[in-house]
N, C-alpha and C positions, 0 to 999 in steps of 0.2 A: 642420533643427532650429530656425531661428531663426522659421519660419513657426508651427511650434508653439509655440514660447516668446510671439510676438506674440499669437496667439490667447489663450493662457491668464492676459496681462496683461489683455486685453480681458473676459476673465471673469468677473476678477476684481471689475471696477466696482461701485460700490453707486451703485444710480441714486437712491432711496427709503428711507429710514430712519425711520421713526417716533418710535422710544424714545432716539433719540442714540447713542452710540458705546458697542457690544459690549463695550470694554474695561472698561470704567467698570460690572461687573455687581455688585459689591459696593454701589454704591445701590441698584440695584434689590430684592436680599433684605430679606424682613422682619426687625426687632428682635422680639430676643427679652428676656423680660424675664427681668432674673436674681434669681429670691426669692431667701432664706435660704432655709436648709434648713429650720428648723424650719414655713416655712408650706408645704410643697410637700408631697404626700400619692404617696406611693410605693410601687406596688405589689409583691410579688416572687410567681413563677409557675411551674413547671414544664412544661414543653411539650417532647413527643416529633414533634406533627404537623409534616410536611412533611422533616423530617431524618433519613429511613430508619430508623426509630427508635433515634436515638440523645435522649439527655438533653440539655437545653439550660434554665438556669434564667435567665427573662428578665426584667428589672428596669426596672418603664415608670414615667411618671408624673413627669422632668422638666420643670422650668422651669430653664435654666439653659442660657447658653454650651457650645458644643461642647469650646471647650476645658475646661473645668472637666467636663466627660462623660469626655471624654478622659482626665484627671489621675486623674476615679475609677475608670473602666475596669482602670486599670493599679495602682492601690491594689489594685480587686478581685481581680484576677490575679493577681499574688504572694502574696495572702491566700488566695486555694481552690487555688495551682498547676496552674491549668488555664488554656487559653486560651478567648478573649472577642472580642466586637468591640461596637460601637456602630450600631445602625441607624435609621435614621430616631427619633432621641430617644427610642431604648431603649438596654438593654444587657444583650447575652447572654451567658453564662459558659458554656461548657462545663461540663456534668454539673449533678449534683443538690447545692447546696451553699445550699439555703434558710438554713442555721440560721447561717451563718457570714457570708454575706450579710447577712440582718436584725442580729448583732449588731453590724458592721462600719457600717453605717448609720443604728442608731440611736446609735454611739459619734459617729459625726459630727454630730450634732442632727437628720437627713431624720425624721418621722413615716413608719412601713413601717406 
């Protein structure tokens, strides 16, 4: 065992680094910029493809921190009682809840 244990220190070596230390990957992501709401134009959609056809009404079209996605996510979720998530700087809700949605967004200042 200790011959294996030596080898996989040996492994382990960074001989080459370019970008400096893996840990530190919070410099390397882009800033994002956080408008108000009123200048950011937001769309809402309904979309069955790719989800066995179920409903999923998708809400694109931030500029804004994930956390602040996040915070509205979970507004929206208690608001339709249905569950959601965030992907790649969208946010889908489960089901069809266009009209509750758009009023919940433009009660916050967002342009839908």
């Amino acid at each position: 065992m200790s011959k294996r244990k030596a080898n996989s220190d040996r492994d382990n070596k960074v001989v080459y680094r370019e970008f400096g230390n893996s840990s530190s990957s919070a410099a390397m992501k882009r800033a994002i910029p956080e408008l108000p709401p009123s200048q950011q134009k937001i769309r809402v959609q309904i979309s069955r493809k790719g989800r066995k056809g179920k409903t999923v009404s998708i809400i694109s079209g931030f500029q804004c921190k994930p956390e602040t996605l996040a915070q509205l996510l979970k507004q929206l979720k208690s608001l339709c009682g249905a569950g959601g998530t965030v992907k790649e700087m969208t946010v889908e809700i489960q089901g069809d809840h266009r009209d509750k949605i758009i009023q919940k967004l433009e009660q916050l200042g967002y342009n839908v």
